[in-house]
N, C-alpha and C positions, 0 to 999 in steps of 0.2 A: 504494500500500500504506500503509495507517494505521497507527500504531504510539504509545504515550505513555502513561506509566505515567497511573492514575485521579488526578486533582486533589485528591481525598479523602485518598488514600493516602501522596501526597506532604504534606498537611499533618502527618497521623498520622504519619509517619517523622520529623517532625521537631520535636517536642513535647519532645524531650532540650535543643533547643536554646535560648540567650534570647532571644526575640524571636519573632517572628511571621515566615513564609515563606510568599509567593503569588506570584500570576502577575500579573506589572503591569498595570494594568488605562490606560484613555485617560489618569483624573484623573494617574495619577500622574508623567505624561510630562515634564511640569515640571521636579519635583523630580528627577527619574531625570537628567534633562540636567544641573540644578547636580552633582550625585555625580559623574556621569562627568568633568565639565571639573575636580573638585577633583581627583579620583583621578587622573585622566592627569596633570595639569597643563597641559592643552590651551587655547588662547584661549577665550574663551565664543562669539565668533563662528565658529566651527571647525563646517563643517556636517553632521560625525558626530556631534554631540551636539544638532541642530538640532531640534525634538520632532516638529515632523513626517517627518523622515526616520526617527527612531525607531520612529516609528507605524508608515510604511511597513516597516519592517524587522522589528517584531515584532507588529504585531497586524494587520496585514493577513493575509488567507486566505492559506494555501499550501496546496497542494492535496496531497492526504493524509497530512496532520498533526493530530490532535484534542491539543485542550489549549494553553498557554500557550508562548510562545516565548523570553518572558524571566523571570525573577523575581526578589526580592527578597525580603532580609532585613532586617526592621526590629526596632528598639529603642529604646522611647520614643518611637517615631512618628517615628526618624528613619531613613533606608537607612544601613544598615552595610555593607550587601554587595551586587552585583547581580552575572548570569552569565545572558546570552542563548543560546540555541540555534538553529543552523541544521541543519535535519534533510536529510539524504543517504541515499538508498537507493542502495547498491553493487547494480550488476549482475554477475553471476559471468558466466564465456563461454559457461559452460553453461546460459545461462538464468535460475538461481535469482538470487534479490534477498533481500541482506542488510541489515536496516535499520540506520542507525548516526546519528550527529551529533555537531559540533563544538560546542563552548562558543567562544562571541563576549563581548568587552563586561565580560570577567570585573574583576570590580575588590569591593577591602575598605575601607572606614574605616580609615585606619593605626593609630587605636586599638584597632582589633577586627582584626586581623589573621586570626584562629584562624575568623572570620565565613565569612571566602572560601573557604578549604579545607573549610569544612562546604557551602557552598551548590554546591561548583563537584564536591562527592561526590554531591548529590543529582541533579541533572542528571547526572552520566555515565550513572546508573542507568537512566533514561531510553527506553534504548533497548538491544540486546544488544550494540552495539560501539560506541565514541566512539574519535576518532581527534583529533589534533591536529597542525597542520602551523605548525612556527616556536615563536614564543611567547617571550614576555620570559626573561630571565635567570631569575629568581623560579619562573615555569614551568615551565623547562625541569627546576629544580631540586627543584620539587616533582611533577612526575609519575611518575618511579621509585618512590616511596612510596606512591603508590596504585595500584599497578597496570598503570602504561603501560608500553610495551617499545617501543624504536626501531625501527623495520622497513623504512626508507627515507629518501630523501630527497628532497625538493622545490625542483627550480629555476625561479629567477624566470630569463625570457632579455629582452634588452631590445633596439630597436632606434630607432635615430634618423632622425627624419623632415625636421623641420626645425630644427635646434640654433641656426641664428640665433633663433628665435624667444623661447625660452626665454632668450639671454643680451639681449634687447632689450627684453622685457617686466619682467625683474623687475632687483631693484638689484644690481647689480655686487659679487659677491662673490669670493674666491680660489675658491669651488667654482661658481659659476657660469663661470669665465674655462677650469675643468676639463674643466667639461662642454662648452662649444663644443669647446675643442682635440680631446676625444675625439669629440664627435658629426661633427666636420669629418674626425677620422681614421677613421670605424667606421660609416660611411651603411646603411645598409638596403640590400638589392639587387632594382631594382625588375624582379624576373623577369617577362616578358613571356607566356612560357609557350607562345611560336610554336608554330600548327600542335595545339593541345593541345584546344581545346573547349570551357577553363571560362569563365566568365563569373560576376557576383552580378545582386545585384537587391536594393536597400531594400524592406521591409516595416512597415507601422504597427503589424500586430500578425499573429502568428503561426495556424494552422489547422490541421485533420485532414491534410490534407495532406503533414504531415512523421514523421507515424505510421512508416511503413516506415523512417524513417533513425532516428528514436527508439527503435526496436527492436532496431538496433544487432548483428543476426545474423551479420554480418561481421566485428565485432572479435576480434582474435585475443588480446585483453586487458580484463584488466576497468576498469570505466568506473560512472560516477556514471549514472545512471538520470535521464530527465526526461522531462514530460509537456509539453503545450502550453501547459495552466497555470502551470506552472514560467516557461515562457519568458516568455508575457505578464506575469506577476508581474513579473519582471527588467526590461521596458522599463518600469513604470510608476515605476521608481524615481527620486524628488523634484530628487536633486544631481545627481548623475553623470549625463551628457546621452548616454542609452542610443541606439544606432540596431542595430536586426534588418536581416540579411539573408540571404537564400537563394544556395545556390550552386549553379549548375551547370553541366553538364559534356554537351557536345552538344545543348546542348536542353533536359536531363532532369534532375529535380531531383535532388540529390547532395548537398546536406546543409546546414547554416547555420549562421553566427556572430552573435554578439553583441557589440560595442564599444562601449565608456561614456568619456567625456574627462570628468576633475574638473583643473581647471585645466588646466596648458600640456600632459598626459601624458595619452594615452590606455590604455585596457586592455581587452584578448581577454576579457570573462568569461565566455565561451561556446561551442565550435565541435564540430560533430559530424558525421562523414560515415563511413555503412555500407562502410564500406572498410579494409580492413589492407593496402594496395599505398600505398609508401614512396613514390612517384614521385605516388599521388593527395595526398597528405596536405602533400607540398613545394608540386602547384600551387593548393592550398586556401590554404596561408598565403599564399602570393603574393598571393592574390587579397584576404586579410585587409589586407596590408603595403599595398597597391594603393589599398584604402580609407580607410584611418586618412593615407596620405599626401596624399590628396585634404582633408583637413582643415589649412586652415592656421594652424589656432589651436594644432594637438598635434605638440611638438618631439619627444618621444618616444614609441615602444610599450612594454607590458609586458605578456609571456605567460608564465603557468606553465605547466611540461611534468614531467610523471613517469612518461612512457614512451618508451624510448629513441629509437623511430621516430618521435615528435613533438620530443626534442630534435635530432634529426639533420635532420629539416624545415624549425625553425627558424634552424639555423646554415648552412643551404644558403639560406636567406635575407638573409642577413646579420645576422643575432642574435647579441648577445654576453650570455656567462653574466654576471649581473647579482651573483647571490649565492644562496647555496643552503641549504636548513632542513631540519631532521630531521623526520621521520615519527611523531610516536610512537603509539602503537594500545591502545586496552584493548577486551581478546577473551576475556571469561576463559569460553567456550565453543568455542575456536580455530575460530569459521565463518568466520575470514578468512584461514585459517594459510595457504594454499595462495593468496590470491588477489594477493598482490602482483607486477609493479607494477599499482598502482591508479591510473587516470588522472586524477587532480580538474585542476579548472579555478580561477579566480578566484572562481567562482560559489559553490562550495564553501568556503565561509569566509567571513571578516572584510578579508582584504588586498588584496579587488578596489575597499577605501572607503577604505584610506589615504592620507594626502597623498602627493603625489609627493618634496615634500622631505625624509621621513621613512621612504623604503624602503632607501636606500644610500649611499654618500659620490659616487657618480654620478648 
């Protein structure tokens, strides 16, 4: 489903403002990287600001999106503001699909403060719901005033695979000497699933094939919508060392995930199986937990879950809640009043790219 307001019309809308506002185009990749690394205060080597993973992340195809995926506000030729978009179509249980998207990458000029809340209005417009999961201090404190309303919340769950790894690789710190004690006290539980069926399989890239669990007619909740080209999209991505795989259960396909490691930390950004049975969904992550363990470079896992049958999956796994963020939602048509909980994934947002030393004090 397509959705994005006219490129025209976003410029027209914003003729009140100083400065010029478009859609970053390749040249400006550059630039767009020194803004980001001043505004976070991020190293310039840091490979979220890297310009080809920006490429890949905002002007690569995504399949039913028309229009630009980031943009900027400039002034005197120079960026004041920028605010990316990752677009999400909600599937309801009933079928219908709600278009919506997050804002990624949002950052101001500290001189031009007033820059960011104009660019980060325009973008919500965008589509008939934007949603926001976490978000800095700053964020958190300007969403109430335009519009958002809290409607949930989001946990990260986390599990440890191999915790020597992580305190042998990097320098000896009090939070590194933490995180062994705790990954030595809080292991993963590598369920075996006797007598049960499932199985995976690696893939290079995704096919029609997965149509019927993309359809997703079993969920007894609503869930982010994805195509094949969705998924292909997500393994080509530059940093994070993406692996597909299919799952199944007697034989028969049952549904696939998706796992990225940026550094010593892997992360779920992906998993879906036409199934609402609590008992399929425990031997799915096993079989997730099973694979990421197979990897001896990644100390830890990191899955988001926002519906209760997947946080109860993952703690029968041995997942410990990592930390949890608010939901907040602008709906001012209420086509989402009724649909929560909403299941996003990693994939849905910005937090499946962040360093692993910068999600929590573990």
């Amino acid at each position: 489903m397509a959705w994005a307001i006219p490129e025209g019309q976003l410029h027209q809308s914003c003729k009140e403002t100083i400065g010029t506002f478009r859609a970053t185009e390749q040249r400006d990749l550059p630039e767009l990287s020194k803004f980001l690394v001043r505004v976070y205060k991020f190293e310039p080597s840091d490979f979220h600001f890297d310009p080809k993973f920006l490429a890949w992340k905002y002007l690569d195809a995504r399949d039913g999106w028309q229009g630009g995926r980031s943009y900027l506000l400039k002034k005197d030729r120079k960026i004041v503001a920028h605010a990316g978009v990752c677009p999400v179509s909600v599937q309801l249980p009933n079928g219908g699909i709600v278009s919506s998207l997050t804002i990624t990458d949002w950052g101001a000029d500290p001189t031009t403060p007033l820059m960011g809340v104009t660019i980060f209005r325009k973008l919500m417009t965008m589509a008939p719901t934007c949603f926001v999961i976490g978000g800095a201090d700053v964020t958190r404190q300007i969403l109430p005033r335009i519009g958002f309303r809290r409607v949930a919340e989001a946990v990260t769950y986390a599990a440890w695979l191999h915790p020597w790894q992580e305190f042998r690789s990097h320098p000896r710190t009090r939070r590194s000497a933490l995180r062994l004690l705790h990954g030595l006290t809080h292991p993963a539980r590598n369920r075996r699933i006797a007598g049960s069926g499932w199985d995976f399989a690696p893939v290079d890239q995704f096919d029609d094939s997965l149509l019927p669990i993309l359809s997703g007619t079993r969920l007894p909740w609503t869930r982010c919508q994805r195509s094949v080209a969705d998924l292909n999209y997500l393994l080509k991505c530059p940093h994070a060392r993406m692996r597909g795989f299919l799952l199944t259960r007697q034989g028969q396909l049952a549904g696939y995930f998706i796992i990225g490691r940026a550094d010593w930390e892997a992360r779920l950004l992906d998993i879906a199986l036409d199934s609402g049975d609590a008992s399929d969904w425990k031997s799915a992550y096993a079989m997730v937990t099973r694979v990421a363990m197979s990897d001896a470079s990644a100390a830890r896992i990191r899955v988001l879950a926002t519906a209760p049958m997947l946080s109860d999956a993952l703690k029968w796994n041995g997942y410990w809640r990592q930390y949890e963020e608010p939901i907040a939602l602008y709906d001012p048509e209420e086509l989402l009043g009724q649909a929560f909980p909403v299941s996003f994934q990693l994939f849905d947002g910005d937090s499946a790219y962040i360093g692993a030393d910068s999600v929590s004090s573990l």
